[in-house]
C-alpha positions in Angstrom: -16.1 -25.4 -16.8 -14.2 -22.6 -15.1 -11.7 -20.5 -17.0 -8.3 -19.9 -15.5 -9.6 -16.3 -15.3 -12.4 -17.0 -13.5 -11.2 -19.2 -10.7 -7.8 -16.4 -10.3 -11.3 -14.0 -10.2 -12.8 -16.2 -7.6 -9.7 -15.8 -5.6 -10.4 -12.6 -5.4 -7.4 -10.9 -5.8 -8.4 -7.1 -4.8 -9.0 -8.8 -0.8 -5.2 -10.0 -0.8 -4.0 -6.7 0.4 -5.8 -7.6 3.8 -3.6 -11.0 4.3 -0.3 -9.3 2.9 -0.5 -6.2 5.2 -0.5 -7.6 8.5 2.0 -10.0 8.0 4.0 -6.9 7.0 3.5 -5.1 10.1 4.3 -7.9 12.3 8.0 -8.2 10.3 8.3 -4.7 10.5 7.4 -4.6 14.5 10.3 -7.8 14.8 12.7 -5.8 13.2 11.5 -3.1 15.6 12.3 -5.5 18.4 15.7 -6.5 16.5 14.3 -9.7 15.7 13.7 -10.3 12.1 13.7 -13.4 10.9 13.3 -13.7 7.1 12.2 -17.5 7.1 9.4 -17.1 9.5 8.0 -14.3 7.9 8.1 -15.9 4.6 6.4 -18.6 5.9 3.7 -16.5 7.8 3.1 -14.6 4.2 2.4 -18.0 3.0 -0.1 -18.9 5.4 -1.9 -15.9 5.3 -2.3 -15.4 1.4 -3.8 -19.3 1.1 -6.4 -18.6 4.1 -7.7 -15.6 2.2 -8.1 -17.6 -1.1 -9.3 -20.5 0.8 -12.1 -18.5 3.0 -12.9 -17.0 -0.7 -13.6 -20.3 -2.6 -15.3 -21.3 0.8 -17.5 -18.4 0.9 -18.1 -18.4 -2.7 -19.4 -22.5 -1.8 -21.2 -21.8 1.1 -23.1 -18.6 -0.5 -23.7 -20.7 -3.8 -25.1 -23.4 -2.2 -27.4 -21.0 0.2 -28.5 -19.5 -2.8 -27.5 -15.9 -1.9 -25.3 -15.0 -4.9 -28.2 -15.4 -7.2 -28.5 -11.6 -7.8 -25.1 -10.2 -7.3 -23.6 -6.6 -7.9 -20.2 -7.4 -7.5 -17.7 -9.6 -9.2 -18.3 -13.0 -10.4 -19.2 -16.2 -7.8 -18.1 -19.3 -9.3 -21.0 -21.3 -7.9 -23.6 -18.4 -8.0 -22.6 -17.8 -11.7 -22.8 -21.6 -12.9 -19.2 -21.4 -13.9 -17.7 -24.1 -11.4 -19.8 -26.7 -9.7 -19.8 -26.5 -5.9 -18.1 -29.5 -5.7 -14.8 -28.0 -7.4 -15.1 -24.7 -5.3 -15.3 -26.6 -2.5 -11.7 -28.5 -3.4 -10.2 -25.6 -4.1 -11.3 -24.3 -0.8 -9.5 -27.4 0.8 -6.7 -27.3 -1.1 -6.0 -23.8 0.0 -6.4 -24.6 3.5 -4.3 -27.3 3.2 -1.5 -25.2 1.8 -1.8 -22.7 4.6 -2.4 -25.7 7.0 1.3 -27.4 5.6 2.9 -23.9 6.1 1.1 -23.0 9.1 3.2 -26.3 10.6 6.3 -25.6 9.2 6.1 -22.0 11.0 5.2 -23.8 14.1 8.1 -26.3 13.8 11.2 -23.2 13.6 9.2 -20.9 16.2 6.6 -22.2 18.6 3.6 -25.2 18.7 1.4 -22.7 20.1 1.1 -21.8 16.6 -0.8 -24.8 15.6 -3.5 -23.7 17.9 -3.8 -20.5 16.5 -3.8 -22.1 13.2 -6.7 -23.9 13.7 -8.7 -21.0 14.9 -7.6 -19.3 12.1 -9.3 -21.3 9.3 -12.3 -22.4 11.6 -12.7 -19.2 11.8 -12.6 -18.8 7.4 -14.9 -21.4 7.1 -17.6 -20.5 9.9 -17.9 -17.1 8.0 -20.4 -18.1 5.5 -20.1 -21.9 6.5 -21.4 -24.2 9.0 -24.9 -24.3 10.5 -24.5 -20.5 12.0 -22.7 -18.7 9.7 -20.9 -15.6 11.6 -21.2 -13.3 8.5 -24.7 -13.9 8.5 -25.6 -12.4 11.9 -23.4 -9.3 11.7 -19.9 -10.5 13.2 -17.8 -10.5 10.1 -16.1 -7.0 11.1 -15.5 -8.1 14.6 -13.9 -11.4 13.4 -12.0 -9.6 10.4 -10.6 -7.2 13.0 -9.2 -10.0 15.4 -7.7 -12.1 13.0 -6.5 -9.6 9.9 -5.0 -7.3 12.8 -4.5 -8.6 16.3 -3.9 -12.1 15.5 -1.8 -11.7 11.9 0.2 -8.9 13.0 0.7 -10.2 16.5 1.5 -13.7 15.5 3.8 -12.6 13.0 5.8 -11.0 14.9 5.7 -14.0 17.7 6.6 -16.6 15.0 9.9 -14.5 14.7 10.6 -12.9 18.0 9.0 -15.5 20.4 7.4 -13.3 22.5 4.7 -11.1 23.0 5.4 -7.1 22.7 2.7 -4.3 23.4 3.8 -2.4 20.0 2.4 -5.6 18.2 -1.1 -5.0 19.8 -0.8 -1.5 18.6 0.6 -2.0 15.2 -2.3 -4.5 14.5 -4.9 -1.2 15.2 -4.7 0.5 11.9 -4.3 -2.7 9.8 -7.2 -4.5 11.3 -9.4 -1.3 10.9 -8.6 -1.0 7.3 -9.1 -4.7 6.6 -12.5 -4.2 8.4 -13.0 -1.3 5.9 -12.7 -3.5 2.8 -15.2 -5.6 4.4 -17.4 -2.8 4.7 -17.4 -1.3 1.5 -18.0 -4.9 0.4 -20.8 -5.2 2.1 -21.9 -1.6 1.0 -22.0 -2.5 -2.4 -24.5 -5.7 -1.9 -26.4 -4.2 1.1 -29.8 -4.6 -0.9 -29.0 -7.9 -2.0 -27.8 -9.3 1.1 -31.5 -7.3 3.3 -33.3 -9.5 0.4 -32.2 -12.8 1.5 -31.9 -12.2 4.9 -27.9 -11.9 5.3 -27.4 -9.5 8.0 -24.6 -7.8 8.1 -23.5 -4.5 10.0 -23.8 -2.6 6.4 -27.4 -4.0 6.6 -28.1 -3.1 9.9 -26.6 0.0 10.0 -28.4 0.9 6.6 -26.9 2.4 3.6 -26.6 6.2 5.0 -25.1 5.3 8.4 -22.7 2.6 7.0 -21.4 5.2 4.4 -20.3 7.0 7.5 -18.9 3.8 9.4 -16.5 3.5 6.5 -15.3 6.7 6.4 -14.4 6.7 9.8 -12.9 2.9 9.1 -10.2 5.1 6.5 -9.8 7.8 9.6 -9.6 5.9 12.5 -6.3 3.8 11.3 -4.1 7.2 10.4 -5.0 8.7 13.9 -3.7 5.3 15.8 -0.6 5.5 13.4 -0.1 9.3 15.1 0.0 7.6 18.4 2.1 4.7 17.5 4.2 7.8 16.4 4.6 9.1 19.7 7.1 6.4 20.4 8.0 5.3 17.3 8.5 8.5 14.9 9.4 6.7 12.1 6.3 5.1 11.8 4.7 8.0 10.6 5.6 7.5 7.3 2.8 5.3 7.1 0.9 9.0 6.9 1.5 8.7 3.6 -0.6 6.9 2.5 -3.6 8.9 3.9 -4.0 10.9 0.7 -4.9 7.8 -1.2 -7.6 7.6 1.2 -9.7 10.1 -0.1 -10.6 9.0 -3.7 -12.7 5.9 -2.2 -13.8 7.4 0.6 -15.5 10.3 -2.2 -17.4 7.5 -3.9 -18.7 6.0 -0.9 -20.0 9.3 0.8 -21.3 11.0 -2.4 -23.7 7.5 -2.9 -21.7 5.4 -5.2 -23.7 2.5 -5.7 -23.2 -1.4 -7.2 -19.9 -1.5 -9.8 -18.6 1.9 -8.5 -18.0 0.8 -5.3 -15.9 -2.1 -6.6 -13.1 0.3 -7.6 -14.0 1.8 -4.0 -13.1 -1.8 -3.1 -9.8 -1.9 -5.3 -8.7 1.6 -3.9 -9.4 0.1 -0.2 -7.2 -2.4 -0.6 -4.5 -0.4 -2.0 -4.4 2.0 0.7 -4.4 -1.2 3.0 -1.4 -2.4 1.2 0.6 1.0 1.4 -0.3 1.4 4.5 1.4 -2.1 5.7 4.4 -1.2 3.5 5.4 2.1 5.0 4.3 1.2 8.8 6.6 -1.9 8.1 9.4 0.1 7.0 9.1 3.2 9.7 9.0 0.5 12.2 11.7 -2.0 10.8 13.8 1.8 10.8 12.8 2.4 14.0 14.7 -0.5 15.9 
């Protein structure tokens, strides 16, 4: 049986960051627009913390039952461990879906039905990661996907579920978030690369190799700061999200000097910070920028 510890590990806590950031940015763009709506954005905070638990108990199922968390570097699986049956995983899975599905609805009902749409591609899209018969994070899509749905569709339909419309600077905004939530995924997959090329889960850290993913996630932690610049150009005040660029360079030390297996899961942690602080300040220079 599963100790309270272990299923809030199994959560996965340091991946949060990537759920709470976006939803940031999109409030910060609607108060850009002069459209803030606190009740929305509450509600969109909601649904976006309960998918990421619930695509992390579903992965943490689907990987357990495939077998491929039987020689793990990083933090505990539930399943892969023998801590929680797959059975309770899975329910845990569902009951966070069903809390983001309830809350997904209720942000639907004050702002637009379109919403529900979106919804639903948004956790078939959790559990066809590692689940289903063709697993997307299997055949080296999991970046792409974490890309459109932490940034473009989070920030983007954020800011719709409070401003009802569509604005450009959301689509912008979205850039830097959804590269830094892609970075978390690749120093994730960095640090079980040789686990995952041993039982045949290919992901882009496997494909690229360990060298030339090292790179890929350096320019992942570069890439966002320079789109902020631009964002910049018409919005000055969101350059305060620059920073946040200085706590950028401890992780991205450990990954390009070869830090290997636990070292890269304060890598991981430091990711996710700078993901977070990020999404605070860009928030806040855009909210000041209305």
């Amino acid at each position: 049986m599963a100790t309270p510890a272990q299923w809030v590990e199994g959560a996965r806590p340091r991946t949060l960051p990537a759920a709470l950031a976006p939803v940031l940015v999109g409030s910060g763009v609607a108060g850009a627009l002069d459209e803030f709506r606190a009740g929305p954005a509450l509600l969109a905070l909601v649904v976006a913390l309960a998918l990421q638990v619930a695509v992390n108990y579903a992965n943490d199922y689907s990987d357990g039952k495939r077998g491929t968390d039987a020689e793990r570097v990083g933090p505990m699986r539930l399943v892969g461990s023998g801590a929680a049956t797959p059975r309770q995983v899975l329910v845990a899975a569902l009951l966070s879906f069903a809390v983001a599905g309830v809350a997904g609805l209720a942000l639907a009902a004050v702002s637009s039905w379109w919403l529900v749409a979106v919804g639903a591609a948004c956790i078939a899209a959790a559990w066809t990661y590692t689940g289903g018969p063709i697993p997307y994070g299997y055949r080296a899509l999991g970046e792409v996907f974490v890309f459109v749905f932490f940034g473009l569709v989070a920030v983007v339909g954020t800011t719709f579920g409070q401003t009802r419309s569509v604005d450009g600077l959301a689509f912008a905004a979205a850039v830097p978030i959804g590269l830094l939530s892609v970075a978390l995924l690749m120093v994730n997959n960095l640090r079980d690369v040789h686990g995952d090329a041993a039982v045949g889960k290919r992901t882009v850290a496997v494909l690229l190799g360990e060298a030339r993913s090292r790179y890929a996630y350096a320019g992942l932690m570069v890439v966002p700061f320079l789109a902020v610049v631009l964002i910049g150009l018409a919005r000055p005040w969101a350059l305060l999200a620059l920073l946040a660029a200085p706590l950028a360079v401890p992780p991205v030390r450990t990954v390009l000097r070869g830090g290997r297996g636990p070292v890269l899961i304060g890598a991981l942690r430091a990711t996710g910070l700078v993901t977070l602080v990020t999404g605070i300040l860009l928030a806040t220079g855009l909210a000041l920028s209305s």
